[in-house]
C-alpha positions in Angstrom: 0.0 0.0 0.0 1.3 3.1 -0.9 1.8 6.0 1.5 -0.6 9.1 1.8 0.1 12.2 0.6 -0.4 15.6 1.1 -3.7 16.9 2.3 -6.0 17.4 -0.6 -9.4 19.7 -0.7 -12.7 17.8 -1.3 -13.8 18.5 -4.4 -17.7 20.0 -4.1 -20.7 21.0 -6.5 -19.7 25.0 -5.5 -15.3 24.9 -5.2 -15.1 22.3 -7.8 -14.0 25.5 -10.3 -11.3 26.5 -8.1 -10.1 23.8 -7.0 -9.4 22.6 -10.9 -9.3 25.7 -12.6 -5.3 25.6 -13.0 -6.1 22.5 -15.6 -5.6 25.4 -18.6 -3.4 27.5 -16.4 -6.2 30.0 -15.4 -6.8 30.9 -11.8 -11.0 31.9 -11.5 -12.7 33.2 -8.4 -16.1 33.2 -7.9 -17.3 37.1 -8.5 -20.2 38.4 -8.1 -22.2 40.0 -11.6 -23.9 42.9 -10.2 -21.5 44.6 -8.2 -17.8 42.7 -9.6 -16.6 41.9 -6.3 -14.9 38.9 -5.9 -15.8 36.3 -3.6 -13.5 33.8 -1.6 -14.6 31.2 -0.4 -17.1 30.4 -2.5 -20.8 31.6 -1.3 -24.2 31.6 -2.5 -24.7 35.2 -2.0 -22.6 38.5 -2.1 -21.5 39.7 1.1 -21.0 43.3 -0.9 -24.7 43.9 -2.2 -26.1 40.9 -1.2 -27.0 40.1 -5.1 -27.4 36.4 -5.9 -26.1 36.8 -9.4 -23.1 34.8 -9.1 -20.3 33.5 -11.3 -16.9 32.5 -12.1 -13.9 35.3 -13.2 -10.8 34.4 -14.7 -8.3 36.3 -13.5 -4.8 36.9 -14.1 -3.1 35.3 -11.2 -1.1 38.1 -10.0 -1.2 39.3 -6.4 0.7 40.8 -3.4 2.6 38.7 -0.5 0.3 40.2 2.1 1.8 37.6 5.1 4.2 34.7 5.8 5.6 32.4 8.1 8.4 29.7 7.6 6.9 26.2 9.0 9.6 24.6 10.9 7.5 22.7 13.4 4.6 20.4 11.1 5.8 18.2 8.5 3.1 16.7 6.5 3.2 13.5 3.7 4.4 15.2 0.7 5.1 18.6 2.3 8.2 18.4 4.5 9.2 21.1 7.0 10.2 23.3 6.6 7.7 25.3 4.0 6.6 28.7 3.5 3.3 29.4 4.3 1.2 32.6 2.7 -1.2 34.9 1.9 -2.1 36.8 -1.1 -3.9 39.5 -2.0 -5.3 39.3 -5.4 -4.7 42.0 -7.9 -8.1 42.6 -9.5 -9.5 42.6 -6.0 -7.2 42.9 -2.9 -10.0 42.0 -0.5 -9.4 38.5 -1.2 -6.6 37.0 0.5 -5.8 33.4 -0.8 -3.8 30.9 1.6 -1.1 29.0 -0.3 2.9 28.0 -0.5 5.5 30.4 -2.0 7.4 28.5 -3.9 11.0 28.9 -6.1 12.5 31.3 -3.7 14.9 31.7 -0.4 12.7 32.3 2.4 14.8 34.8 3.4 14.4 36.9 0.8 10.9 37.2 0.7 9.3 40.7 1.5 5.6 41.9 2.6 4.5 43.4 -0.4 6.2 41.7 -3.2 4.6 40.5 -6.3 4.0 37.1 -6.6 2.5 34.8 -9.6 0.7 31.6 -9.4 2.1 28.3 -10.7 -0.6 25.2 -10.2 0.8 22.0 -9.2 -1.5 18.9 -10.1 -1.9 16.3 -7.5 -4.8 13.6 -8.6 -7.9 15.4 -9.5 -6.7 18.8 -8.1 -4.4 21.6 -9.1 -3.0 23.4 -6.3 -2.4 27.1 -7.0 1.1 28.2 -5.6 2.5 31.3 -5.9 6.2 32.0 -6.8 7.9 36.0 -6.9 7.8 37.6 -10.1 11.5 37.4 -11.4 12.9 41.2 -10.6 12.8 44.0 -13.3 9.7 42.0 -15.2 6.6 43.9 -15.5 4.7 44.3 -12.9 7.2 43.2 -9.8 7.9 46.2 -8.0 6.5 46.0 -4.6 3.2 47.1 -3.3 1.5 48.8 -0.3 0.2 45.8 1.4 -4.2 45.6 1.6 -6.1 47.8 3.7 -8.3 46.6 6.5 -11.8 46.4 5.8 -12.0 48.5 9.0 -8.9 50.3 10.9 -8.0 48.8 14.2 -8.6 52.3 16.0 -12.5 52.7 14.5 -13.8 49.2 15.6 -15.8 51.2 18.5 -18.1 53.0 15.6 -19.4 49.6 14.7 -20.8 48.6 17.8 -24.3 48.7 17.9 -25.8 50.2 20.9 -27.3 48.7 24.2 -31.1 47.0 23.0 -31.8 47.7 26.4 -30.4 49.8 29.9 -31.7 46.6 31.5 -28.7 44.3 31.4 -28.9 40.5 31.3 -25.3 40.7 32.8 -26.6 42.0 36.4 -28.7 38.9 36.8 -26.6 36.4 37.3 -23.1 35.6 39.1 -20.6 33.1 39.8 -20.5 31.0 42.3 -18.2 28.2 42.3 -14.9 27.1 40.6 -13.4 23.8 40.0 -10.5 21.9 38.7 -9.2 18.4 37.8 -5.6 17.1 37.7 -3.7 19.1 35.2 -0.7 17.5 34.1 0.8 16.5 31.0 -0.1 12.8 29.8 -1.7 11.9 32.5 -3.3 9.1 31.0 -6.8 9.8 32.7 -10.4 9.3 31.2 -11.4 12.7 29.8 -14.8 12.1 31.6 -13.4 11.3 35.1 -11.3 14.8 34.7 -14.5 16.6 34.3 -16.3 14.7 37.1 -13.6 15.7 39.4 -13.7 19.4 38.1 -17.5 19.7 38.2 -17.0 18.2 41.9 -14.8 20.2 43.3 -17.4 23.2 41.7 -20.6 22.4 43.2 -18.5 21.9 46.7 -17.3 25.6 46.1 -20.1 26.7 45.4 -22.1 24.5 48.9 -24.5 22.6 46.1 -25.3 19.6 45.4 -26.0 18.0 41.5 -29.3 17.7 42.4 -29.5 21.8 42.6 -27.8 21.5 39.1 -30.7 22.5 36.3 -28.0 23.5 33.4 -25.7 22.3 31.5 -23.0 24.4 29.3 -19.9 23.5 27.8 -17.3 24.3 24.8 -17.0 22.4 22.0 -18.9 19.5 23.1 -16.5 17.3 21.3 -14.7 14.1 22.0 -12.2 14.0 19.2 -8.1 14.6 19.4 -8.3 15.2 22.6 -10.5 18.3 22.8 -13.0 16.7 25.3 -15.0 14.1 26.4 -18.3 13.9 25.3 -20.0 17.3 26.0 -23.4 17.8 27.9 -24.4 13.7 26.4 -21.6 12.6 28.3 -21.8 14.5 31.5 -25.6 13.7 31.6 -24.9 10.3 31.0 -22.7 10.1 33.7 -24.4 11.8 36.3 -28.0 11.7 35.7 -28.9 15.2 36.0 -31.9 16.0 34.3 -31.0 19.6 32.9 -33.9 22.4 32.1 -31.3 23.6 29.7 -28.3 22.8 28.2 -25.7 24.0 25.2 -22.5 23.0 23.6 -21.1 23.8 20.3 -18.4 25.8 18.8 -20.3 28.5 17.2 -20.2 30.4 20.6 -18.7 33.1 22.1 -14.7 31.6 22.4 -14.2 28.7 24.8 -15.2 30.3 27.7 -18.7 31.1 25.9 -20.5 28.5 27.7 -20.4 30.6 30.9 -21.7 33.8 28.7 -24.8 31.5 27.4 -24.9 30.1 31.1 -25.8 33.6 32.0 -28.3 34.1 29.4 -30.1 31.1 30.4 -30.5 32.2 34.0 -31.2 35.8 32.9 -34.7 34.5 31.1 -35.2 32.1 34.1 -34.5 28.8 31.8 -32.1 27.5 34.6 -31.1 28.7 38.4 -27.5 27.0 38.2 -25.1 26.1 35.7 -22.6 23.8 35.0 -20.0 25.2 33.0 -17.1 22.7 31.9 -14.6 22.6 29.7 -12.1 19.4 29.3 -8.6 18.9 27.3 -6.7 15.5 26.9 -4.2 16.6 24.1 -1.3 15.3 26.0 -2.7 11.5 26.5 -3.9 11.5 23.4 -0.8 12.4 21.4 1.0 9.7 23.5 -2.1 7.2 22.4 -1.7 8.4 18.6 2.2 7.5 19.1 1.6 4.0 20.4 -0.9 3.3 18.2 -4.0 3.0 20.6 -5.7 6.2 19.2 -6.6 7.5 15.6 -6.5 10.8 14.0 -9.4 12.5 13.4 -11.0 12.7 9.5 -9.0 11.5 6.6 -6.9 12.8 3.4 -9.4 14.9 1.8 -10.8 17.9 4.0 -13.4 21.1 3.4 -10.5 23.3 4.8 -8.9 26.4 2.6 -5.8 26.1 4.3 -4.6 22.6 5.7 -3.8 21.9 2.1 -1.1 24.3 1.7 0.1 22.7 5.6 -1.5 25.4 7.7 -2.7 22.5 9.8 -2.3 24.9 13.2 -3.6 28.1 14.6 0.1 29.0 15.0 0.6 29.6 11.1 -2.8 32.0 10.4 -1.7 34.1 13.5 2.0 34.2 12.8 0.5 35.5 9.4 -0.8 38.2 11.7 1.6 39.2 14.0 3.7 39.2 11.2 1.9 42.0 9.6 1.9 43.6 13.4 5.6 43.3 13.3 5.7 45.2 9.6 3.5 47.9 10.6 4.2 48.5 14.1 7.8 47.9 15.0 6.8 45.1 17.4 9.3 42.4 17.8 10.5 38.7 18.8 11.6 40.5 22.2 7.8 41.9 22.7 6.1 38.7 22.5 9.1 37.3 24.7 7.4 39.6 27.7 4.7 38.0 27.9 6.2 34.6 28.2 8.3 35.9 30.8 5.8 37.4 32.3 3.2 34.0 32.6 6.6 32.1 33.6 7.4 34.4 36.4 3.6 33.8 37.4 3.8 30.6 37.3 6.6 29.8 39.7 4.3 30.7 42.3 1.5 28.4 41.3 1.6 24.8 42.5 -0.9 23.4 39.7 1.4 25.0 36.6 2.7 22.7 34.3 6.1 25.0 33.9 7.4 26.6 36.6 11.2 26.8 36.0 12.6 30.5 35.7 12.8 31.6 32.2 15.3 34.3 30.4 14.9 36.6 27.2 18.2 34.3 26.4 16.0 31.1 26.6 12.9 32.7 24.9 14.8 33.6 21.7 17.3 31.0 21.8 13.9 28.0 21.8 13.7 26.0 18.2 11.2 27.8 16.0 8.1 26.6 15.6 6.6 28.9 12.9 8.4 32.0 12.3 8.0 34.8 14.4 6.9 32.1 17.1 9.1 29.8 18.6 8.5 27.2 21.5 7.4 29.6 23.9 5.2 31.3 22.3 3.2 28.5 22.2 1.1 27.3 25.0 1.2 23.9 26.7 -0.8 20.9 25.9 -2.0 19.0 28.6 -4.8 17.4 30.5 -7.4 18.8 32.8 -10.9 20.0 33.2 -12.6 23.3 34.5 -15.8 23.8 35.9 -17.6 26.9 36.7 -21.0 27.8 38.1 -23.9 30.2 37.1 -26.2 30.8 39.4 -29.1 33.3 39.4 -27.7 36.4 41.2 -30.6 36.3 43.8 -29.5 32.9 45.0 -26.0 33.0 44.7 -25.6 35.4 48.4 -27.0 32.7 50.4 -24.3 30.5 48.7 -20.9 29.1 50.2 -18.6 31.8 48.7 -19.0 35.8 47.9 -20.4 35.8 44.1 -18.4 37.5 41.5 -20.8 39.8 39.7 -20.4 40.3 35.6 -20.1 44.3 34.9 -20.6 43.3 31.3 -19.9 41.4 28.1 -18.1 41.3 25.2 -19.6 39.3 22.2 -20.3 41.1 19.0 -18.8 39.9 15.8 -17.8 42.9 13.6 -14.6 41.6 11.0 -15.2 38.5 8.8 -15.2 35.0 10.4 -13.0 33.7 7.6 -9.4 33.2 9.2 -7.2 34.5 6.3 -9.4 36.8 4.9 -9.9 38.8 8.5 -8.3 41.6 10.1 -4.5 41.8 9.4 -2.9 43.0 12.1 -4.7 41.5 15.3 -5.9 38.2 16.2 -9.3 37.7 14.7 -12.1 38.4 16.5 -10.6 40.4 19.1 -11.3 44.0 18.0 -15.1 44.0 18.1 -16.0 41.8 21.2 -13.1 44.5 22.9 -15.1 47.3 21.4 -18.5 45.7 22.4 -17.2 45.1 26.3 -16.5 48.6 26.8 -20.4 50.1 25.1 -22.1 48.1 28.1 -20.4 49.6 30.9 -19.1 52.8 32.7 -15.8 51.3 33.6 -13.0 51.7 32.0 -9.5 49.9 31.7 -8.3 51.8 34.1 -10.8 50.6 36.6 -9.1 46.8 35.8 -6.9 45.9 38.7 -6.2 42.1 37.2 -6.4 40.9 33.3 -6.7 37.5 32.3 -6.5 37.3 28.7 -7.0 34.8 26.3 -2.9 33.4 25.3 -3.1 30.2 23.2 -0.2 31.9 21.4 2.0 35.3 23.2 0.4 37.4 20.2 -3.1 36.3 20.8 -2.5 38.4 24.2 -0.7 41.4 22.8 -3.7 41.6 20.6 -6.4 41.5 23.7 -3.9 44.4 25.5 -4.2 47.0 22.8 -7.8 45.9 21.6 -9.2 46.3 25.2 -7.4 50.0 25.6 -5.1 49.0 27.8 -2.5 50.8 25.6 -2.9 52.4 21.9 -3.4 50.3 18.9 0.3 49.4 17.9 2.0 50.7 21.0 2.2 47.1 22.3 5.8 47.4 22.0 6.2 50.3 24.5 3.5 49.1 26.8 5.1 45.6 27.5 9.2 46.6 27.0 11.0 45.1 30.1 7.8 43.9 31.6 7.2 46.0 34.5 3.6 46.9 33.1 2.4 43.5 33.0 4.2 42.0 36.5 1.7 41.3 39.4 3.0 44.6 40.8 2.8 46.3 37.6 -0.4 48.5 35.8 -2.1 45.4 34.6 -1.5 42.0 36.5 -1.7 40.0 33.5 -2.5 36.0 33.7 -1.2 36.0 37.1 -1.6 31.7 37.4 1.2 31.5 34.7 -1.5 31.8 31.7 -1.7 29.1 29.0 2.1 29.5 27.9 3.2 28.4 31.6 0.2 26.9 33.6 -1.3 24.5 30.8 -3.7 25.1 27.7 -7.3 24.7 29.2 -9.3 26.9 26.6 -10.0 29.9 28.1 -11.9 28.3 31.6 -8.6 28.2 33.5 -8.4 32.4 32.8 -11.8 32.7 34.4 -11.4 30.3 37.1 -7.9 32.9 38.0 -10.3 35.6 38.1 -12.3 34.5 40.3 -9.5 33.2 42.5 -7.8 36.9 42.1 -11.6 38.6 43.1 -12.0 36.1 46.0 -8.7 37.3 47.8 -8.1 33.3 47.3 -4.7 33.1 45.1 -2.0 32.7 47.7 1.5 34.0 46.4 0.3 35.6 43.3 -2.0 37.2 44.8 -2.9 41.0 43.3 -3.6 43.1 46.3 -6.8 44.4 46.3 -8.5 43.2 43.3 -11.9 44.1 42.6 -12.1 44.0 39.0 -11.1 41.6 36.4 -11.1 41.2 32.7 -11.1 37.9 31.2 -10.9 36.8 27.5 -11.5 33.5 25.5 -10.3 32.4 21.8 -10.1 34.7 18.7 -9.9 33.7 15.1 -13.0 31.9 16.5 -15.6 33.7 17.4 -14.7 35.2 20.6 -15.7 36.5 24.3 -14.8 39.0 26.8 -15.8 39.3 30.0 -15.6 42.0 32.9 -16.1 40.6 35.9 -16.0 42.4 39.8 -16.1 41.3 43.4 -19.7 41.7 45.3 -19.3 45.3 46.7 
């Protein structure tokens, strides 16, 4: 039997064009007849003028290098690491970005801005389309402004739309209780008993019982690769609960959305306490993939636009991104090193954190790459664990075992496309509007933040939620974070002051919320922030995201 190769797209009734276009040598894009805007990915309907004429353009396969990052981690059948992986910005509409490989060129040489061609290459039933520089002093190569943001980071705030209602949903409902499993790397622990023991250790926080339980909410309600165990079927299952109400998927507000839809459901009286969990397994299942006792999820063929061309991780759209932050900005390898400083530093004082040795700029920048500008410790740490929260109704939760932490307000609205490489280019995805949306439903103000945890799958997903949510200017990340002092648990803004995801272990978001609520409740030992009364706490981008200020009950 032969061996697999590369990741191919499944061919469908509406990419079937693209996909095999390059059979002639023609690159087409769907485009749209009444007002000629081009359309990637494929859709039924213009997202311009909403027309439904639709076709296909030829077009003439130029564009410009809008982003890139040198894969050095991944290696894929047929695509070995390490490979350069793009976007471009097509030249009869810039608003589409294509993800692909540049190919025939030193990495090193490559600029934002350069002009690049496609070349297809034909695997099976597919032809690929690749790009490759346009040879230097041939028409059309000199170098060009990269494409402009369908909206400017600054001017998020004018596309927020206002308050349906002064009557918040946020002021009738709290938290009351926290949990968490064993966290540890390959731990080699049912997923399912991992979120028992978190949504244990909750209800006993909280002085409930399951019984009192009427909700269920969780993120992503999946039990694949180690990204959970089941969902709300498998908790239920378990423990016999009988929910009012429950809700899982991934269409949600970031991983931590299930408490933000927890909230919802007790502000229309649906449910009077939630069960918010969240479970990872990564680290036993990558050890049960190496000895053969677990299988990767899907097969060769996938509906993705950019695991073909090896973007197979988060890590290579937003390297793309901070990339771009780099270019315009002045931002550096050293800026993102602060932060993973920063989480290290916080995590020598936490017994549950996966890393805790000390950590230099020296180490930072001397760690193998993993995706340029991101190396090892820019990357957050797979592992195993669950974390439970509870929602209770705000009129029970002061007869309850611990002081509720009140929500001030949310952050939820989706403004820039949902589309990872066709979004905003210089910030995580999906960070600007809910950042913009937090602040239109309260009087606070980042200043009034005495602790921030914020979301840091990757170090640039954080700078991101810093200069999104105010806490300096748009671009002035650099400044804000140089030498650290800013960010320490002494400093301006306390960030992820349990060591974060880089140092105390990837849990999707719940481990930031279950911190502050430990910071609010006075409960965090060593690291704790002296006098804490208001938090900020983010989950996800490039997925739809969430934001959430929280404060101790005055």
């Amino acid at each position: 039997m032969s061996a697999p190769g590369r990741p191919l797209p499944a061919i469908t009734m509406d990419n079937e064009f693209f996909w095999t276009s390059g059979a002639d040598g023609v690159l087409r894009l769907q485009n749209c007849r009444d007002c000629s805007a081009l359309i990637h990915p494929p859709q039924p309907i213009c997202r311009y003028c909403r027309g439904t004429n639709m076709g296909v353009a030829e077009v003439s396969g130029r564009a410009t290098l809008a982003g890139f990052t040198v894969n050095h981690r991944f290696s894929l059948p047929g695509l070995p690491a390490p490979y350069v992986v793009a976007q471009v910005a097509i030249d009869e509409d810039p608003r589409v970005r294509l993800t692909t490989n540049i190919i025939e060129c030193d990495a090193d040489q490559l600029e934002l801005g350069q002009q690049v061609e496609v070349v297809f290459e034909s695997i099976e039933d597919v032809w690929l389309p690749l790009f490759r520089p346009v040879a230097q002093g041939a028409a059309g190569s000199a170098s060009k402004p990269l494409p402009a943001d369908e909206i400017a980071p600054e001017d998020f705030a004018q596309h927020v739309r206002p308050m349906v209602s002064a009557d918040k949903f946020e002021d009738k409902s709290a938290i009351t209780g926290i949990g968490a499993s064993r966290l540890g790397r390959r731990l080699m622990a049912a997923p399912l008993a991992l979120t028992v023991e978190a949504c244990q250790a909750a209800i006993a926080d909280a002085g409930l019982t399951f019984d009192d339980i009427d909700g269920l909410s969780t993120y992503p309600s999946l039990d694949v690769a180690g990204m959970g165990e089941g969902g709300v079927t498998a908790l239920e299952g378990a423990l016999g609960l009988r929910p009012t109400w429950i809700n899982g998927g991934m269409d949600t507000f970031g991983p931590g959305g299930s408490v933000i839809a927890a909230m919802m459901a007790v502000a229309t009286g649906l449910a009077r306490h939630v069960l918010c969990f969240r479970t990872v397994w990564e680290s036993t299942f990558s050890e049960l993939l190496k000895a053969g006792k677990a299988s990767p999820p899907g097969g060769r063929r996938t509906n993705s636009w950019q695991i073909p061309f090896g973007a197979t991780s988060a890590a290579h759209t937003l390297a793309l991104n901070a990339q771009r932050h780099f270019h315009r900005y002045g931002t550096t390898r050293e800026t993102l090193g602060w932060i993973a400083l920063n989480q290290r530093a916080n995590a020598a004082l936490n017994p549950t954190a996966i890393y805790r040795d000390p950590m230099t700029m020296d180490d930072y920048l001397s760690a193998r790459m993993i995706t340029t500008p991101f190396g090892l410790y820019d990357c957050d740490v797979p592992c195993d664990g669950a974390v439970a929260v509870i929602v209770s109704a705000v009129d029970a939760a002061r007869d309850l075992a611990k002081p509720p932490v009140l929500v001030e307000a949310v952050g939820t609205q989706i403004i820039e496309r949902t589309d990872w490489d066709q979004s905003t280019l210089t910030h995580e995805p999906q960070v600007l509007g809910q950042a913009a949306h937090l602040w239109s439903r309260t009087t606070l103000r980042p200043a009034d933040v005495d602790v921030a945890e914020l979301y840091d799958g990757f170090s640039f997903n954080c700078l991101s939620w810093i200069e999104a949510l105010g806490f300096c200017g748009i671009g002035e990340a650099k400044s804000f974070l140089d030498g650290g002092a800013n960010i320490a648990r002494d400093g301006v803004l306390p960030l992820n002051t349990h060591g974060g995801q880089l140092s105390h272990g990837r849990t999707h978001g719940m481990g930031l919320i279950h911190e502050a609520v430990t910071q609010l409740r006075g409960e965090a030992g060593a690291r704790q922030v002296s006098g804490a009364r208001v938090a900020v706490t983010s989950s996800g981008g490039l997925t739809p995201s969430g934001v959430m200020l929280l404060r101790a009950d005055s």
